[in-house]
N, CA, C and O atoms as CSV, one atom per row, in Angstrom:
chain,resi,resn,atom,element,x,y,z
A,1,UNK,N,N,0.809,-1.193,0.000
A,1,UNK,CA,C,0.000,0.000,0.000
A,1,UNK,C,C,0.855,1.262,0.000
A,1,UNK,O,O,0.685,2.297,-0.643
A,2,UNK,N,N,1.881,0.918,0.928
A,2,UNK,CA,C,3.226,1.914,0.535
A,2,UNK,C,C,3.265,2.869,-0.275
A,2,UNK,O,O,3.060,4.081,-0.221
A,3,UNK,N,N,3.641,1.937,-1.240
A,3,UNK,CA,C,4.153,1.714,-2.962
A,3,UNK,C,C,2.932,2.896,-3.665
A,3,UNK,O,O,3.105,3.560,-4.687
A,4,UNK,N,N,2.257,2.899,-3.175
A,4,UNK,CA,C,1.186,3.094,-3.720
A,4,UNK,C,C,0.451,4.573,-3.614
A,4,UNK,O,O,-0.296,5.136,-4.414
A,5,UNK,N,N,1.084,5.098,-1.969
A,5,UNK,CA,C,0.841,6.432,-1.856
A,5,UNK,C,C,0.020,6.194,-0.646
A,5,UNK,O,O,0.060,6.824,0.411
A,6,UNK,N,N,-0.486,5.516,-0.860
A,6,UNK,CA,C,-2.232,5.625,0.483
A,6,UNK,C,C,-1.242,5.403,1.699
A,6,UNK,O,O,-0.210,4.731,1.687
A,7,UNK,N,N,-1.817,6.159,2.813
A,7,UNK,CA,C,-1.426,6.221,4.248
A,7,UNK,C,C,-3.044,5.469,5.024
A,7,UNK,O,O,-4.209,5.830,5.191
A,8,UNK,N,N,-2.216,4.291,5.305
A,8,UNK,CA,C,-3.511,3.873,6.021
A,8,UNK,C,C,-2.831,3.798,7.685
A,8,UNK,O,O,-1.809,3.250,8.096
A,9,UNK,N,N,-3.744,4.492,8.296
A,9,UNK,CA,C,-3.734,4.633,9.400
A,9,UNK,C,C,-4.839,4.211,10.414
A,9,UNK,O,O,-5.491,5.005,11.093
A,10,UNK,N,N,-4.966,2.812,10.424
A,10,UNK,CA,C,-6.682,1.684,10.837
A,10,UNK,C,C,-5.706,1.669,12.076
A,10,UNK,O,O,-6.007,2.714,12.652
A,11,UNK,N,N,-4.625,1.018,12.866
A,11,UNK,CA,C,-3.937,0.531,13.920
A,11,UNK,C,C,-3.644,-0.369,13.782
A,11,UNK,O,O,-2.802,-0.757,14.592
A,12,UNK,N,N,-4.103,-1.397,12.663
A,12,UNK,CA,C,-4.006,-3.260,12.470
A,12,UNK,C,C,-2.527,-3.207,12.220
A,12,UNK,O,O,-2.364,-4.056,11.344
A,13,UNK,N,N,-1.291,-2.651,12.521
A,13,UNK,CA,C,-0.223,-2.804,11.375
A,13,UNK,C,C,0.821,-1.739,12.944
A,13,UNK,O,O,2.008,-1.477,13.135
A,14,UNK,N,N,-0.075,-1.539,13.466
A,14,UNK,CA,C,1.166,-1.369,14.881
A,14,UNK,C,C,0.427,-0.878,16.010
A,14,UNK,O,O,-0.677,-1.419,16.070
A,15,UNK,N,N,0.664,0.043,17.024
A,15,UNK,CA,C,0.057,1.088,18.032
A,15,UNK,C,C,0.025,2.675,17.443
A,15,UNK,O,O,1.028,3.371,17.283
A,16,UNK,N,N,-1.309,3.061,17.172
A,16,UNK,CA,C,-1.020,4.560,16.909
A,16,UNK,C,C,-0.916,5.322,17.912
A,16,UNK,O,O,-0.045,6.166,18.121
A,17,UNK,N,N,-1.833,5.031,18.572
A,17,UNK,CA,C,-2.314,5.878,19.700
A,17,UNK,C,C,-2.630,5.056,21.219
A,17,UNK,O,O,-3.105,5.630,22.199
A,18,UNK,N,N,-2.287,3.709,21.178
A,18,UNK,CA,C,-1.938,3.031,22.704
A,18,UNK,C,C,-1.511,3.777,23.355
A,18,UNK,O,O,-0.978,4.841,23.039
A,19,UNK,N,N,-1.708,3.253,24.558
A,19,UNK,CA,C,-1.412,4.188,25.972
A,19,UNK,C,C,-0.447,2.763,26.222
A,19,UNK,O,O,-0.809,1.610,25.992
A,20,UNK,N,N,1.281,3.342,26.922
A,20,UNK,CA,C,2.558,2.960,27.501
A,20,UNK,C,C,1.355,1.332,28.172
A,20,UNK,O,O,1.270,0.127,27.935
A,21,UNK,N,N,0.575,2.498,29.187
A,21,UNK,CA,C,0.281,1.008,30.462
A,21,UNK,C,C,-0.551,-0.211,29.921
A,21,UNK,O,O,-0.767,-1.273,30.505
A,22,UNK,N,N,-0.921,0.136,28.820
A,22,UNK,CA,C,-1.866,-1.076,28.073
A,22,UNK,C,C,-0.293,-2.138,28.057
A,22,UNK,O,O,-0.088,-3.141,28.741
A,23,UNK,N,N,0.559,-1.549,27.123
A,23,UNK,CA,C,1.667,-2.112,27.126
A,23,UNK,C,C,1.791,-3.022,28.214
A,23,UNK,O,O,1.363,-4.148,27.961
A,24,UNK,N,N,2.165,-2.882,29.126
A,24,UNK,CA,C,2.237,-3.112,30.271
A,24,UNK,C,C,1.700,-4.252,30.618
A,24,UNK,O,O,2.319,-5.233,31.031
A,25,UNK,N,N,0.239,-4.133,30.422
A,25,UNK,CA,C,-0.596,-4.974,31.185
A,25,UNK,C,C,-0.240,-5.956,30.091
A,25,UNK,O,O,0.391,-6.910,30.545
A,26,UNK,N,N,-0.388,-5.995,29.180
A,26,UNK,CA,C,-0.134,-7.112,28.140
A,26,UNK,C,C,0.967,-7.805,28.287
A,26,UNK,O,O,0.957,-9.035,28.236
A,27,UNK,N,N,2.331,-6.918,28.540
A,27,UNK,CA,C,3.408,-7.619,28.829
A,27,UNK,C,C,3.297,-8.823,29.944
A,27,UNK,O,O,3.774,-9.948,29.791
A,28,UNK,N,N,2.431,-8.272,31.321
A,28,UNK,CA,C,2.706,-8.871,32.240
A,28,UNK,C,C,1.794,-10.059,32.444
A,28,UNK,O,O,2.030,-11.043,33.145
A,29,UNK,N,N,0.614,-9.791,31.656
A,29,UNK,CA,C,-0.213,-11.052,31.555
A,29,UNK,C,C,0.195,-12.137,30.568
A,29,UNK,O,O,-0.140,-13.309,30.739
A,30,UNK,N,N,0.784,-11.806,29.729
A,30,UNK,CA,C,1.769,-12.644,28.762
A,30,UNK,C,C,2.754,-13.589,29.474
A,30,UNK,O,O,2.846,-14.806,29.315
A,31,UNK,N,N,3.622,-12.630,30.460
A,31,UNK,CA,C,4.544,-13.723,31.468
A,31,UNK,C,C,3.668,-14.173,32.493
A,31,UNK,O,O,4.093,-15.130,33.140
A,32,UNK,N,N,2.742,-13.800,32.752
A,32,UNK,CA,C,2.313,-14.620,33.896
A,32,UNK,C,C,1.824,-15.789,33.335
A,32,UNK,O,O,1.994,-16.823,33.981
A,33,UNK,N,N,1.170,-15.851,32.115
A,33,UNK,CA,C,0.740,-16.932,31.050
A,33,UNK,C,C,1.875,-18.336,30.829
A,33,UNK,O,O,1.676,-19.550,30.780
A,34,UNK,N,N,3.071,-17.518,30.733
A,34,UNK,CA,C,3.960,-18.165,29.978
A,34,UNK,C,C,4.683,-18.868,31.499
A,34,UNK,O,O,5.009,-20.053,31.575
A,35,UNK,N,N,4.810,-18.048,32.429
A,35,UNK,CA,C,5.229,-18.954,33.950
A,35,UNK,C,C,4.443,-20.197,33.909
A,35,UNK,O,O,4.893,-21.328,33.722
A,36,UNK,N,N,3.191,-19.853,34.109
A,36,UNK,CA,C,2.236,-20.954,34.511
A,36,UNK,C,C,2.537,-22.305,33.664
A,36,UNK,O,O,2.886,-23.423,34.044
A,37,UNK,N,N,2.228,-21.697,32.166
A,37,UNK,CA,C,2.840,-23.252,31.039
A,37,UNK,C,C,3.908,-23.491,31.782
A,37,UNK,O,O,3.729,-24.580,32.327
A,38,UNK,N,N,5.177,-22.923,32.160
A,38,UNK,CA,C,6.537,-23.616,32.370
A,38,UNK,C,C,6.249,-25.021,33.626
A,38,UNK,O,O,6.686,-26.166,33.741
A,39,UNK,N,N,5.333,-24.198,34.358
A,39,UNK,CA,C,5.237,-24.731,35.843
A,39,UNK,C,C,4.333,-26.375,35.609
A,39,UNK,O,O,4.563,-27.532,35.960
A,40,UNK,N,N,3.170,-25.644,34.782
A,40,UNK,CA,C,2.511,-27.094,34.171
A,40,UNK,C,C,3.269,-27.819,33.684
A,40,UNK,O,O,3.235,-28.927,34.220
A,41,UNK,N,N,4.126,-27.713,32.717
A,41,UNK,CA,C,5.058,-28.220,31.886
A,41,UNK,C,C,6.069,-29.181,33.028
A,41,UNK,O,O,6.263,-30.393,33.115
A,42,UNK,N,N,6.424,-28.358,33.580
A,42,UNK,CA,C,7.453,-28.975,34.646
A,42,UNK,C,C,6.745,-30.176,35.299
A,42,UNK,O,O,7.078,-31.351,35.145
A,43,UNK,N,N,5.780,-29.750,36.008
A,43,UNK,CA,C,4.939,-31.089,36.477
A,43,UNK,C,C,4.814,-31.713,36.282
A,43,UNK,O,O,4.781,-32.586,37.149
A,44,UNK,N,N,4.648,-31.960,35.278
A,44,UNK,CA,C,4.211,-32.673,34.397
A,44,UNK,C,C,5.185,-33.934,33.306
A,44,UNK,O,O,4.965,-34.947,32.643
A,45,UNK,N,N,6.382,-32.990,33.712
A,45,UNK,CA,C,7.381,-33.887,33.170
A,45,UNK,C,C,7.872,-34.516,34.578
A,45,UNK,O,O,8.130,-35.716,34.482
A,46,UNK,N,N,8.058,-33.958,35.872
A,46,UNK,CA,C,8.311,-34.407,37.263
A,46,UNK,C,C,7.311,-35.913,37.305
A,46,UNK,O,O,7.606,-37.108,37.335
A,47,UNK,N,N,6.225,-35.279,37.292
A,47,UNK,CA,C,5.011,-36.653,37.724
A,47,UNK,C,C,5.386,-37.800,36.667
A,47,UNK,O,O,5.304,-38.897,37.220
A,48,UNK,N,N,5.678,-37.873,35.647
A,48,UNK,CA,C,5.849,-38.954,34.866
A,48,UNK,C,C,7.232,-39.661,35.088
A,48,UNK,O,O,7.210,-40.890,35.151
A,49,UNK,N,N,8.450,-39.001,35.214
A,49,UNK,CA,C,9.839,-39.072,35.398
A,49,UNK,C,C,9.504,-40.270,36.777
A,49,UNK,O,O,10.133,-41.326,36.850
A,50,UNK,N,N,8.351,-39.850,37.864
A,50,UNK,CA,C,8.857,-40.206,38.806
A,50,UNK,C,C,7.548,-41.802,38.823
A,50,UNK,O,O,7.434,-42.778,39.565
A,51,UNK,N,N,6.818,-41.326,37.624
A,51,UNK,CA,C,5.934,-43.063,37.584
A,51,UNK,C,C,6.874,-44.211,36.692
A,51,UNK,O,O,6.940,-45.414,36.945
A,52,UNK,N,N,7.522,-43.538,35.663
A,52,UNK,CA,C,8.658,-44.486,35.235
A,52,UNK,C,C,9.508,-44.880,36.234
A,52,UNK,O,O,9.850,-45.999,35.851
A,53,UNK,N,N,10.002,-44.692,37.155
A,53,UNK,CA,C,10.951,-45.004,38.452
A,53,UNK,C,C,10.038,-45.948,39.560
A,53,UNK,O,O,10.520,-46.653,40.446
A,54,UNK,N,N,9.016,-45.816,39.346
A,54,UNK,CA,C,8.235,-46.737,40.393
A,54,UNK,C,C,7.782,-47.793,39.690
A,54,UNK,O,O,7.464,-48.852,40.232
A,55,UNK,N,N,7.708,-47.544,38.205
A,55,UNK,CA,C,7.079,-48.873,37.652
A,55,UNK,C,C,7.934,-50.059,37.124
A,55,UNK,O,O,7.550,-51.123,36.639
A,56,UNK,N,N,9.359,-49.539,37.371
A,56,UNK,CA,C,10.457,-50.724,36.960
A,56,UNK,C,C,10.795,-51.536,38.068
A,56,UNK,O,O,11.364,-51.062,39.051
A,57,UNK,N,N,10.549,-52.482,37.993
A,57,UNK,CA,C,10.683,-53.496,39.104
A,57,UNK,C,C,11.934,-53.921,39.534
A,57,UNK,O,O,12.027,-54.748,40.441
């Protein structure tokens, strides 16, 4: 659209006019998101690690 001359200015294509703390909140709900998977994740590999060890005779 560039190329082309037209200035489109919709927001789909970055932040025009976001506010910093939206930022923010997104950032931090993103890691709190992404902790939690690790933690599930972890468990999850713990709980199995430790049924293979009990089930070998």
């Amino acid at each position: 659209m560039f190329w082309r001359g037209l200035d489109i200015s919709c927001g789909c294509f970055g932040p025009s006019d976001s506010a910093p703390t939206q930022m923010w909140l997104t950032l931090g709900r993103d890691l709190v998101f992404m902790l939690a998977s690790l933690v599930l994740t972890w468990l999850h590999a713990h709980n199995t690690a430790q049924e293979r060890q009990n089930s070998c005779p």
